[in-house]
C-alpha positions as CSV (number, residue, x, y, z in Angstrom):
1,X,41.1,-9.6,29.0
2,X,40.1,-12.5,26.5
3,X,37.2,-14.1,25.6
4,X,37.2,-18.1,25.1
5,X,34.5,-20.1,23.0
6,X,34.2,-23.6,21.5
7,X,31.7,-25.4,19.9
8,X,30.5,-28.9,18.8
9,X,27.0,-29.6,17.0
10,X,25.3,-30.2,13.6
11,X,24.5,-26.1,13.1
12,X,27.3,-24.0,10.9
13,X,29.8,-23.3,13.9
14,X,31.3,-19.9,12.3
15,X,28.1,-17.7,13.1
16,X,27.7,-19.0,16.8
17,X,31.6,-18.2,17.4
18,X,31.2,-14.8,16.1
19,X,28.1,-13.7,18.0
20,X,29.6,-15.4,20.9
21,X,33.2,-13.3,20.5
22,X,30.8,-9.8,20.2
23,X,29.1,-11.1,23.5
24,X,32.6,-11.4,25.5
25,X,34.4,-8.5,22.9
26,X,34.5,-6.4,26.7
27,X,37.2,-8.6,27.7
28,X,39.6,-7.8,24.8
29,X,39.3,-6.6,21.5
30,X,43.2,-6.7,20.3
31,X,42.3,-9.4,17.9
32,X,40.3,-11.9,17.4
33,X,40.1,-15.3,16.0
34,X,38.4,-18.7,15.1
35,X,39.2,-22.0,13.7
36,X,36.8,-24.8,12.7
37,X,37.4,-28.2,11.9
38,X,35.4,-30.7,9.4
39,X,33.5,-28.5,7.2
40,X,31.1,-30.0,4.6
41,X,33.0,-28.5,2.0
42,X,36.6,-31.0,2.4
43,X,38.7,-28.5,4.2
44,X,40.3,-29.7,7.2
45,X,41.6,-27.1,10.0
46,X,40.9,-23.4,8.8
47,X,42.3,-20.8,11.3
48,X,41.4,-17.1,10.5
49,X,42.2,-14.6,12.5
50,X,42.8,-10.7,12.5
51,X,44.2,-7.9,14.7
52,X,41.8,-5.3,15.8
53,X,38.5,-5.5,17.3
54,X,35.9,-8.5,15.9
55,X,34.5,-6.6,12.7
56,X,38.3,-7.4,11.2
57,X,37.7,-10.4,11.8
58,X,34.1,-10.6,10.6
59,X,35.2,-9.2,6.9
60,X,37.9,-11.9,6.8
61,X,35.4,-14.5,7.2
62,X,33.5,-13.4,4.2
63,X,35.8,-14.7,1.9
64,X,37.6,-17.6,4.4
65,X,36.9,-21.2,3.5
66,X,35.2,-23.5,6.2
67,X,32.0,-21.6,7.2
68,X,29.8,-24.9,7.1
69,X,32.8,-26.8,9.3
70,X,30.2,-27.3,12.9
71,X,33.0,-27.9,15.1
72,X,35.4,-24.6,16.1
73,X,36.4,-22.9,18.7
74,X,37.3,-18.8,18.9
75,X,39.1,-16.2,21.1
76,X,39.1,-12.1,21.3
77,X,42.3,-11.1,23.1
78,X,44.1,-8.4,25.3
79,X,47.8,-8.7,24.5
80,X,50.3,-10.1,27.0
81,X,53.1,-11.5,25.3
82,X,53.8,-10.0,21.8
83,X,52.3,-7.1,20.4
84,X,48.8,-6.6,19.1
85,X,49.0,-9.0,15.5
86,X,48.0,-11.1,13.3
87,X,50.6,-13.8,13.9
88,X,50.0,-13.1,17.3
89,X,45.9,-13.5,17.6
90,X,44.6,-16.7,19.1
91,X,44.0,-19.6,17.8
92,X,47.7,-21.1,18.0
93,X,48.8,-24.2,16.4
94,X,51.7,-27.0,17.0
95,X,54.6,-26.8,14.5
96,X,52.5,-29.5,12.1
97,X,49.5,-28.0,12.9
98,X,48.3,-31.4,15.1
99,X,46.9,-29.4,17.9
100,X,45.4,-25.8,18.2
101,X,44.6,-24.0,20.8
102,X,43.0,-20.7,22.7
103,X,43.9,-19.6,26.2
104,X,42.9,-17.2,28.9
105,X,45.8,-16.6,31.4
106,X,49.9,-16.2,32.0
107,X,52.4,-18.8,31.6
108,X,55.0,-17.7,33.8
109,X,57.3,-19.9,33.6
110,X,57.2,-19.2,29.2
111,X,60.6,-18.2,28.6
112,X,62.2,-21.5,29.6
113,X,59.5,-23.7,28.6
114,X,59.9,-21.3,25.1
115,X,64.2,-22.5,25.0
116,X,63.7,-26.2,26.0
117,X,60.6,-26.3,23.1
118,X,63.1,-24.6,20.5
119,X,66.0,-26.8,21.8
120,X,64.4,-30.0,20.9
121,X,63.2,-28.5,17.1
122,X,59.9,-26.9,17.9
123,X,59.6,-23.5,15.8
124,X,57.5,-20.9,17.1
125,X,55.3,-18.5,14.6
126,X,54.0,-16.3,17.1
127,X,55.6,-14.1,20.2
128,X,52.9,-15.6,22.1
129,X,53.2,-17.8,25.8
130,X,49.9,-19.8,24.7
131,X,51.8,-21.4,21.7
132,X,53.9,-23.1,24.1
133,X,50.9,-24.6,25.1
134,X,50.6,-26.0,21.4
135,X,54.1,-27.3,21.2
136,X,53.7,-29.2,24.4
137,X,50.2,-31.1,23.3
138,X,51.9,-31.7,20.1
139,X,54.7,-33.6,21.7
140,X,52.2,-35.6,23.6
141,X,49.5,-36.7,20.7
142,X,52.4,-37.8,18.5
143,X,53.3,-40.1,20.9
144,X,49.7,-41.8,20.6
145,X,47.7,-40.2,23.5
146,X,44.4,-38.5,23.2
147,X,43.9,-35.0,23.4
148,X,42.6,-34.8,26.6
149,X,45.2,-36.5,28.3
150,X,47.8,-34.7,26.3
151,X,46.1,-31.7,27.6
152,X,45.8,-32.8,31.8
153,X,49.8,-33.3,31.1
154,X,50.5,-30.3,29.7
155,X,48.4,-28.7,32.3
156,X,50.7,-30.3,34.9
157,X,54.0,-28.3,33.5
158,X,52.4,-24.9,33.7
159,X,53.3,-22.4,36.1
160,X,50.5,-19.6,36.7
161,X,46.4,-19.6,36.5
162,X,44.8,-20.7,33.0
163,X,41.3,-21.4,31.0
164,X,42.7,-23.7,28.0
165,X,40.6,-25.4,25.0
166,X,42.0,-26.9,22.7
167,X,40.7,-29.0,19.3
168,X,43.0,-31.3,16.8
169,X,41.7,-32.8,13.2
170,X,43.0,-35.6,14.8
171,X,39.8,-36.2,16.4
172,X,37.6,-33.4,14.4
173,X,34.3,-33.6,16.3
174,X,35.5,-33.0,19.8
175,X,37.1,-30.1,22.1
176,X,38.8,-29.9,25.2
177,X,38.9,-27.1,27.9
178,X,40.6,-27.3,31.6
179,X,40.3,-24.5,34.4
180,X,43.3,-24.1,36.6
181,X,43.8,-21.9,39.0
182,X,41.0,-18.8,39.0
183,X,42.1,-16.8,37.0
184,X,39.3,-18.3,34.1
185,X,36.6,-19.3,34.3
186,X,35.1,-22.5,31.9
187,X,31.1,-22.9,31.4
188,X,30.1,-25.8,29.7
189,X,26.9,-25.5,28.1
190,X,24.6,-28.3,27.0
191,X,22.4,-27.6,23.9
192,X,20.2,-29.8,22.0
193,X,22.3,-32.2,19.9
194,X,25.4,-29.5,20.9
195,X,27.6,-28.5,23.1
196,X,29.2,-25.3,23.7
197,X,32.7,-24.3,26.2
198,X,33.2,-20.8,27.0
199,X,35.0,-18.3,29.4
200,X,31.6,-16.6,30.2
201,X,27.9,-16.8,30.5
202,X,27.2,-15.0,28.2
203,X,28.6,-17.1,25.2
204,X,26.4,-19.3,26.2
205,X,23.2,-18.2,27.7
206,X,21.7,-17.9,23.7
207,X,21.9,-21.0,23.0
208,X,21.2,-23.3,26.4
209,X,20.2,-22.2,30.2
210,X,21.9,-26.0,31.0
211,X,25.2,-25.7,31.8
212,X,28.1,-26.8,34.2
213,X,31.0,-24.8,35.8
214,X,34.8,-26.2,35.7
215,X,37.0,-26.5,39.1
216,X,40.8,-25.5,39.4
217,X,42.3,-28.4,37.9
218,X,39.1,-29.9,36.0
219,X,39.1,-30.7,32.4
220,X,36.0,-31.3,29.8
221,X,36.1,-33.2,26.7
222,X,32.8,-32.2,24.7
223,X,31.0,-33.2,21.1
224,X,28.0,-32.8,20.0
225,X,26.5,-35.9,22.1
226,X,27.7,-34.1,25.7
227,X,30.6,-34.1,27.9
228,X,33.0,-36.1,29.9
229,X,35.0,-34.8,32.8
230,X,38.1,-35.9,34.6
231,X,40.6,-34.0,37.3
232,X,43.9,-32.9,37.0
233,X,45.1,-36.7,38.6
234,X,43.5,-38.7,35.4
235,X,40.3,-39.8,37.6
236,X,36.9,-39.0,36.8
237,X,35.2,-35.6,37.7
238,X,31.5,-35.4,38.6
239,X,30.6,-32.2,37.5
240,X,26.8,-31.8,37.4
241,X,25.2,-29.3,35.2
242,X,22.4,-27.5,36.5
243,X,19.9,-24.7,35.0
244,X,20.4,-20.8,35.1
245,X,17.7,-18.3,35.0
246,X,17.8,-16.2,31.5
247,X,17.0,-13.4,34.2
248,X,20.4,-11.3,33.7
249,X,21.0,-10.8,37.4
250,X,20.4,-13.9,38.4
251,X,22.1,-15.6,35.5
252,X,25.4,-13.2,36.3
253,X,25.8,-15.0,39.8
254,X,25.9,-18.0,38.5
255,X,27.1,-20.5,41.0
256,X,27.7,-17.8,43.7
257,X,24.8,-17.0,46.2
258,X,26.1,-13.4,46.0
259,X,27.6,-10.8,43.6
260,X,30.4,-10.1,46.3
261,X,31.7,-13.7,46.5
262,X,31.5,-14.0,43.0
263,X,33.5,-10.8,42.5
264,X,35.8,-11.9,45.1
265,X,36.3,-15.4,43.1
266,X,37.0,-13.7,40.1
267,X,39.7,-11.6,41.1
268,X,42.4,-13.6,39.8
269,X,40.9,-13.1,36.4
270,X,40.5,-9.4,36.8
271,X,44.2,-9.3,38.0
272,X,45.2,-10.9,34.8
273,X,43.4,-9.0,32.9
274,X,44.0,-5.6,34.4
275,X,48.1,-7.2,34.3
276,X,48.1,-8.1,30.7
277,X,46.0,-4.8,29.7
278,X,48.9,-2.6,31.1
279,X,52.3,-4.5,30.6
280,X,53.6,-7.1,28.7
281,X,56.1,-10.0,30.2
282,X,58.1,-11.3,27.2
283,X,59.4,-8.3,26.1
284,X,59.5,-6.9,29.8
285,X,57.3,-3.6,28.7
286,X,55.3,-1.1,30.4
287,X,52.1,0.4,28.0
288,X,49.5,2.7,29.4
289,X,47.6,3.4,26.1
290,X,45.1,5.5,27.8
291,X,47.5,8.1,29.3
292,X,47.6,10.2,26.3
293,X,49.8,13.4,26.4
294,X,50.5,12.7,30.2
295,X,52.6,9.8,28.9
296,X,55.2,12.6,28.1
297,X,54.9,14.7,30.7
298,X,55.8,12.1,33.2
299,X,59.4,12.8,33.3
300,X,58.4,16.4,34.6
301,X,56.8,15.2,37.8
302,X,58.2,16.4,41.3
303,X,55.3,15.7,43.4
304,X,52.5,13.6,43.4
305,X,49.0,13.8,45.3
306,X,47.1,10.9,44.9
307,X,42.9,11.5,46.0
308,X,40.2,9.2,46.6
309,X,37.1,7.8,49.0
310,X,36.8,4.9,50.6
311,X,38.0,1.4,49.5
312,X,39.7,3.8,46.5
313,X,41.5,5.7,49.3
314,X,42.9,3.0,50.9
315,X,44.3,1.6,47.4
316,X,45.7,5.3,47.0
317,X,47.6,4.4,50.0
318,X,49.0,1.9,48.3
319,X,49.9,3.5,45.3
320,X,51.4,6.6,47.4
321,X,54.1,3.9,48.5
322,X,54.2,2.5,45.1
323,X,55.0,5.7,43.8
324,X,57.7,6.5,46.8
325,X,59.3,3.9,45.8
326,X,59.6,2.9,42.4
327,X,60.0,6.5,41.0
328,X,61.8,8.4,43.6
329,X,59.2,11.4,43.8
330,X,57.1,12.3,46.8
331,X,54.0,11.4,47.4
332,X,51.0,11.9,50.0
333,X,47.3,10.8,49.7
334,X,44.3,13.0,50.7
335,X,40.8,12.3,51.2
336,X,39.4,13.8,47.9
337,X,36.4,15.5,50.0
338,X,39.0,17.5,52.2
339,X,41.3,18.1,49.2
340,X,38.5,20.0,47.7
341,X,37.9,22.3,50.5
342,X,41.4,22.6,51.8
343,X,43.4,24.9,49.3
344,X,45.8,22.8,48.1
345,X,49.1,24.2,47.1
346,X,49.5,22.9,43.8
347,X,51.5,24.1,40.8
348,X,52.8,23.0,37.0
349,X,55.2,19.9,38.7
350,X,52.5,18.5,40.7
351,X,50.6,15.3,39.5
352,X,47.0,14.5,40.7
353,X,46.1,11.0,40.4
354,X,42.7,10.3,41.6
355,X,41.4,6.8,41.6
356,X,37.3,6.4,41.3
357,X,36.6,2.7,40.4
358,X,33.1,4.4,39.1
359,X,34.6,7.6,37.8
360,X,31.1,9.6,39.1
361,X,32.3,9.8,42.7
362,X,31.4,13.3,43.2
363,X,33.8,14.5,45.6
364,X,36.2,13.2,43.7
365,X,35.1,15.0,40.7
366,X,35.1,18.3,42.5
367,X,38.8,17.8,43.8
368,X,39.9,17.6,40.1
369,X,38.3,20.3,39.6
370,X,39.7,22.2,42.0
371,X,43.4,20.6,40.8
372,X,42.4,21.8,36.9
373,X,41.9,25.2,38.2
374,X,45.0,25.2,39.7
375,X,46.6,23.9,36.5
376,X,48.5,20.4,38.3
377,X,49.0,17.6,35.6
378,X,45.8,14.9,36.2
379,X,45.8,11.1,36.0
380,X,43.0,9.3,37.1
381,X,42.5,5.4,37.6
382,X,39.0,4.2,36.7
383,X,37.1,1.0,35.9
384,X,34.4,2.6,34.0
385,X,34.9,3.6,29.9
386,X,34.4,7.3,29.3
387,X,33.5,7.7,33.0
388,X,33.1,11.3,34.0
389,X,36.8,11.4,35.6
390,X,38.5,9.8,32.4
391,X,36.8,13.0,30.6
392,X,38.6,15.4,33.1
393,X,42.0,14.0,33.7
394,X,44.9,14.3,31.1
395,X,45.5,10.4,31.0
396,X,43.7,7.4,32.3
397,X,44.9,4.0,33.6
398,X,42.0,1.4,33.1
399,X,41.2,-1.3,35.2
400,X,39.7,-4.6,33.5
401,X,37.8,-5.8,36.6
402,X,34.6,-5.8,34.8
403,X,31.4,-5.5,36.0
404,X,31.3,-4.6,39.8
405,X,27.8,-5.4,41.1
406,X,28.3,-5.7,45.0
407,X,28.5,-2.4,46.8
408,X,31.6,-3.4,48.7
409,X,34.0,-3.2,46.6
410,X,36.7,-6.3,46.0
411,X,37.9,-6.6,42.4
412,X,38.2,-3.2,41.7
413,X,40.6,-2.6,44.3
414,X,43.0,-5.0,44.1
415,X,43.1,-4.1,40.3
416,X,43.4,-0.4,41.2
417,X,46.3,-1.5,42.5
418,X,48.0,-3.2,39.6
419,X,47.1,0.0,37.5
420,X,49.0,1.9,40.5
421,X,52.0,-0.5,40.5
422,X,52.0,0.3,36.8
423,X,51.8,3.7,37.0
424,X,54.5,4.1,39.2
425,X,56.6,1.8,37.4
426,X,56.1,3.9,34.1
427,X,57.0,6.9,36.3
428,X,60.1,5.2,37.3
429,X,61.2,4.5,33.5
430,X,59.8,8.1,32.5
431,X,62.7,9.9,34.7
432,X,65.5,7.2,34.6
433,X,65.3,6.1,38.5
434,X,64.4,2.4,38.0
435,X,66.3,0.4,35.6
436,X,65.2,-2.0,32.8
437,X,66.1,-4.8,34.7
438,X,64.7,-4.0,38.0
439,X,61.0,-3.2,35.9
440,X,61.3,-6.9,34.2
441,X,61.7,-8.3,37.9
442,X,59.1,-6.3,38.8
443,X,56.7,-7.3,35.4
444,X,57.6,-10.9,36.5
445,X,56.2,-10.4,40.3
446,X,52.4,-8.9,38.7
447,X,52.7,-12.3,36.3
448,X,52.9,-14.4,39.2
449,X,49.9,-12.3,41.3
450,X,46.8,-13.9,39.6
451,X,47.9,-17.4,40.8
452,X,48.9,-16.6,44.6
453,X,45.7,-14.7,44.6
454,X,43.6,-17.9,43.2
455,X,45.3,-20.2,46.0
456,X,44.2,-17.9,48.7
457,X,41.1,-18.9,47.0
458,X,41.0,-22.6,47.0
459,X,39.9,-23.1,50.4
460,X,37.2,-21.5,52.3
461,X,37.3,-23.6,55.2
462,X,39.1,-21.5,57.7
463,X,37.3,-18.2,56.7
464,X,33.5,-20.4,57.5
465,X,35.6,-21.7,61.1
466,X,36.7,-18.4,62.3
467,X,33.0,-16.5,60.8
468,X,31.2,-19.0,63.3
469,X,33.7,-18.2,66.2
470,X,33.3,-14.1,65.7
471,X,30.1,-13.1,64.3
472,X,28.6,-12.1,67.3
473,X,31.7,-9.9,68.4
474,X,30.9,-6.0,68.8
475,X,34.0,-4.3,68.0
476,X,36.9,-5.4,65.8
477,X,40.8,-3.9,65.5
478,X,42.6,-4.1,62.3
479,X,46.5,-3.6,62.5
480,X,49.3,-3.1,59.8
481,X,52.4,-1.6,59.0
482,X,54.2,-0.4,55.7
483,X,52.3,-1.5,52.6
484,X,49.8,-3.6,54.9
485,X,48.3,-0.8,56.9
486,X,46.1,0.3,53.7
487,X,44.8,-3.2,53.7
488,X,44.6,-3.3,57.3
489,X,41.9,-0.6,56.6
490,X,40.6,-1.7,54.0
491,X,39.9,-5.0,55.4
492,X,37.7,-3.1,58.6
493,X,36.2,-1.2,56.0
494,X,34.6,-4.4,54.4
495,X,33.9,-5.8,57.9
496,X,31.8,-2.8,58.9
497,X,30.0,-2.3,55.6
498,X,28.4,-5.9,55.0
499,X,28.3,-7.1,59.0
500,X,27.5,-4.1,60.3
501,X,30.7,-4.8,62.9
502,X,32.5,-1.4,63.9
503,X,35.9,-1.8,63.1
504,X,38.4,0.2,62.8
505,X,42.2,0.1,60.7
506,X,45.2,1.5,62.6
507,X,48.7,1.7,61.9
508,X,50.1,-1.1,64.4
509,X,52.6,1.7,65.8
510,X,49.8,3.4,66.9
511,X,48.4,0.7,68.9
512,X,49.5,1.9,72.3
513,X,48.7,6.1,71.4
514,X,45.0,4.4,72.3
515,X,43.1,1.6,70.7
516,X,45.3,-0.9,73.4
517,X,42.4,0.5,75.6
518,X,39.8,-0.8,74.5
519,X,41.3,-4.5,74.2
520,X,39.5,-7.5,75.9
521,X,38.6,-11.2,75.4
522,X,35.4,-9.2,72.9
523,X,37.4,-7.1,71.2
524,X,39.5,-9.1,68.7
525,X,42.2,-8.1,66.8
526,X,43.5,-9.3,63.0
527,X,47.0,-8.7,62.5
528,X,48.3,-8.5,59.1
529,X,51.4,-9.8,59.0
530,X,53.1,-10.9,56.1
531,X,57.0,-11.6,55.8
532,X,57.6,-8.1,54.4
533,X,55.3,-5.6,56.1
534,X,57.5,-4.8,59.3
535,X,56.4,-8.4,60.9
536,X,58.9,-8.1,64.0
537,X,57.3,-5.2,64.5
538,X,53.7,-7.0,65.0
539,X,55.2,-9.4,66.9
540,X,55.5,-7.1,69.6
541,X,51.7,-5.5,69.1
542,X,50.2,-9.3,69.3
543,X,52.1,-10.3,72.5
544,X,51.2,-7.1,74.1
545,X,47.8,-7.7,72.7
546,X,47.7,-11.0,74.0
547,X,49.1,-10.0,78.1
548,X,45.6,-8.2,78.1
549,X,43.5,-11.1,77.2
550,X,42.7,-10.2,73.6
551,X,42.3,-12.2,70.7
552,X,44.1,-12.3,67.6
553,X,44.2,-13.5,64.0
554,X,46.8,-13.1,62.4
555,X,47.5,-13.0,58.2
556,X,51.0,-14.5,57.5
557,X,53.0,-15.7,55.3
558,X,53.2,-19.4,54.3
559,X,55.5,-21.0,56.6
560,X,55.5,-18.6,59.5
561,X,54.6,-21.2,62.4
562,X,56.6,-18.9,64.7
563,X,54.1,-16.5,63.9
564,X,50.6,-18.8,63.9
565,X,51.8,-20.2,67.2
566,X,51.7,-17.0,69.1
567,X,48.6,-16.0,67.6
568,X,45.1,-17.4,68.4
569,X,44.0,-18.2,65.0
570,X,46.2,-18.2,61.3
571,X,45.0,-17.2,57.7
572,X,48.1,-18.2,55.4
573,X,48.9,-16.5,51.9
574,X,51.2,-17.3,50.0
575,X,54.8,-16.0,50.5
576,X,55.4,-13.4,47.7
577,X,57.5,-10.3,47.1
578,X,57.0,-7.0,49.1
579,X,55.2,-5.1,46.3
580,X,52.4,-8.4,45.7
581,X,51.9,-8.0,49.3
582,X,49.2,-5.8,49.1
583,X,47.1,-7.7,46.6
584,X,47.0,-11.1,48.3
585,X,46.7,-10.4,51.9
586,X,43.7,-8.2,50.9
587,X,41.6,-11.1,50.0
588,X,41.5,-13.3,53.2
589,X,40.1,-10.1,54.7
590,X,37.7,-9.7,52.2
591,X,36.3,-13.6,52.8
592,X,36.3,-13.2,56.7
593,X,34.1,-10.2,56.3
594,X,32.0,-12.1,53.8
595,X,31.4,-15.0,55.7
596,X,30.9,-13.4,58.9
597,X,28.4,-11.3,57.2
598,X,26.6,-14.2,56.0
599,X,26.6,-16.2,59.3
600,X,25.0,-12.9,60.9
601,X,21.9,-12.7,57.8
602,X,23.3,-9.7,56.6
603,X,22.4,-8.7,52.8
604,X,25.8,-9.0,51.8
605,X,25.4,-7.2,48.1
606,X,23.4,-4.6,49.4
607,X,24.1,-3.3,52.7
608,X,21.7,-1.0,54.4
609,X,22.9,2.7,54.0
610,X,25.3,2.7,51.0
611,X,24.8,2.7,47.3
612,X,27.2,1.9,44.7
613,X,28.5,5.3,43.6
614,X,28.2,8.4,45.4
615,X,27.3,11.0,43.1
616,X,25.7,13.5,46.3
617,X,27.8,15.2,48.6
């Protein structure tokens, strides 16, 4: 994760940076860093900056020049490109130190962005992907342009989702942030005779309750006498501020009416996070910090059992294919509340992973302990520090989802997922079946997730259309194959827990061993159908479908009119590799269920019957 702040005003701006990095130090605590601009005592641009959590950095800044400079902005990081460093903390300059900047996000198109910058004389200091982001601003206020246009066209040749601000001596009193994509968020925040940009609320919420959210593709220029705001085209934004409650539950919705659209808009940033907490891109590496001893141990591995409940079984579905197939060693899935009662036969080459976004789940709990007694190897994937599970297992894989208020979950299972795909894809290095090239390739498809995730976001249109055509349906079907029957469940699991629609997942083969009795003109069926997951297989379940007068809507990939014609209704996603599959056709199913929950009055964060964690049997 990483944590973004800025601010402009007349008050000292080194204090207000550090309390705001220990206010967003839960998104990343790699390193930290500030620079401030214009202090009172004649320094220009002073950048400190220290690896390790934000105390480092706090004991630097006793003896670093520029603490009365009332312009800075500061950053707390989770490492992506480039180790844990110094040189490789945020802030990052140019080459001549004309423009520095912070950033929250994946450049994925760094390495040749990286060669064409050294190519025409840039030098880099850092391993980092944001310093391109430097170089490329540089190039563009030399030339006479202001920073904020320098930074809408530098926007314009990035590749990937991104919170950027950015601040040059050049024009000392101001700073500039732009959202694009989802995958970071930008609050603006309107004090008295200041003005503050940050990646959270809560940077901001000690200072000012008035403040103003970016759009994809919106960027702010701010000083200390307000904000101006144009789009990613050069013409002016309207971007109204508004006031939020100090009330900590209201104030975390922020713009959302509810927790669960909120958590659903922020899963490109929990992707990224969850991504850059577990692998790095440039050098292609796989680091799971948290598996302790396991790490070793991996290599001894000859079968795998992966355990969970719920939305975290059907994203141990997932993982059991994951695992299949990236590391060549079987794999199965149990309910963990069967597993415990069951017997299992279990022995010294077995793994348990058990994935508990809450890590209290108490079936799941008593499942590892019935795999401790038998003495099987235990990894567990949690979202929750020190969580009851992470105490049990023998290695953990954390999720960086944050803060999961809605009882249905979203974030936390399409970032279970990326700590699955890592998993496996440490498994495949640990006992030589994948190969250092085919794990970069597959590094390079979880960069790219965050943004084909945020563009199933940018429009909600279609999910609102087809919520006010099925709300008052009785009884939906949910089919899949391969990787998409786990989200084909999933996705009725959602349905029935917020709309209180039965539903029910099925693996499209299965279609005619019963559920094709039940189909009518009421009984709809979704179809999830993208390029990789068997499609020509669904083609045959929606035309047969379809000659008994049901009606379907299908999930396909971009492109697929061959598909959307013979359906009834179309959700697109974007076209990515098999393995991303997963991830982004899981999110148009969570928005239909949203938004037919809503159009029905449901209480969407809160459904009647369920609670958060299940910690009685």
């Amino acid at each position: 994760m990483c944590g973004i702040v800025g601010y402009a005003g007349a008050r000292p701006a080194t204090p207000i940076l550090v309390r705001a990095l220990r206010d967003l130090e839960y998104r990343g605590y790699d390193s930290a860093g500030i620079a401030v601009l214009g202090s009172a005592d004649g320094e220009g641009l002073v950048i400190t900056k220290r690896v390790g959590k934000i105390v480092n950095l706090e004991s630097a800044l006793d003896s670093s020049p520029g603490n009365e400079a009332t312009v800075g902005i500061g950053h707390t990081r989770w490492a992506t490109h480039g180790r844990p460093s110094d040189l490789n903390a945020h802030p990052h300059t140019s080459c001549g130190g004309e423009v520095v900047v912070i950033h929250n996000g994946i450049v994925e198109n760094y390495a040749a962005l990286r060669s064409a910058l050294t190519a025409r004389g840039h030098t880099f200091a850092s391993e980092t992907d944001t310093e391109t982001i430097a170089h490329l601003m540089e190039e563009r206020t030399r030339s006479g342009l202001p920073l904020l246009e320098a930074l809408r066209l530098t926007i314009g040749e990035l590749e990937g989702s991104h919170a950027i601000v950015a601040m040059s001596p050049s024009e000392p009193g101001a700073i500039v942030a732009a959202r694009v994509g989802n995958a970071g968020g930008v609050v603006v925040g309107y004090g008295e005779g200041e003005m503050l940009v940050a990646s959270d609320l809560a940077a901001i919420l000690p200072h000012t309750q008035q403040v103003a959210f970016l759009a994809s593709h919106q960027l702010a220029r701010v000083d200390r006498g307000g904000a101006a705001y144009i789009n990613g085209d050069g013409s002016p934004a309207t971007v109204e501020p508004h006031r939020v409650p100090i009330d900590p539950v209201s104030a975390l919705k922020g713009q959302y009416e509810h927790f669960m659209l909120k958590e659903i808009m922020e899963q490109p940033e929990a992707l990224s996070d969850t991504i850059r907490s577990l692998v790095t891109i440039e050098p292609a590496g796989i680091h799971l910090p948290d598996l302790g001893a396991m790490s070793d141990r991996l290599s001894e591995v000859r079968r795998v059992i992966l355990i969970g409940m719920g939305t975290s079984l059907h994203a141990a579905m997932v993982g059991r294919a994951f695992i299949e197939r990236l590391s060549g060693v079987p794999a199965e899935t149990d309910n963990a509340s069967e597993f415990r009662y069951r017997d299992p036969v279990l022995g010294p080459g077995t793994l348990v992973v058990s994935v508990s976004q809450s890590g209290e789940t108490v079936d799941v709990l008593e499942a590892m302990a019935v795999a401790r007694a038998k003495q099987a190897m235990q990894i567990t994937i949690c979202n929750t520090e020190g969580a009851q599970t992470t105490r049990v297992a023998g290695g953990t894989v954390y999720t960086r989802a944050g803060l999961e208020r809605g009882v249905a979950s979203t974030k936390c299972f399409t970032t279970a997922l990326v700590a699955l795909y890592a998993l496996a894809l440490r498994m495949g290095e640990a006992n030589g079946y994948l190969a250092r090239e085919r794990i970069a390739g597959h590094i390079q498809d979880l960069a790219r997730l965050p943004d084909a995730v945020a563009r199933v976001l940018q429009d909600h249109t279609p999910y609102r259309a087809l919520a006010n055509h099925f709300y008052d349906a009785r009884h939906f079907l949910f089919l899949g194959r391969g990787l998409a029957f786990p989200v084909a469940m999933e996705g009725a699991l959602k349905l029935k827990e917020i709309s209180y629609i039965h539903a029910e997942g099925y693996a499209a083969g299965e279609m005619k061993h019963g559920p094709i009795a039940l189909v009518d003109r009421s009984f709809p069926t979704v179809a999830v159908a993208p390029a990789h997951a068997l499609r020509s297989k669904l083609v045959s379940n929606i035309e047969q479908i379809q000659a008994r007068g049901g009606e379907v809507i299908v999930v396909a990939s971009e492109g697929d009119d061959e598909l959307a014609a013979l359906a009834d209704h179309a959700i697109f996603m974007p076209a990515v590799p098999e393995f991303v599959e997963p991830f982004v056709a899981t999110v148009p199913l969570q928005c239909l269920s949203y938004y037919i929950a809503l159009r029905r009055g449901c209480d969407v964060d809160q459904p009647r019957n369920l609670a958060k964690t299940v910690t009685v049997e």
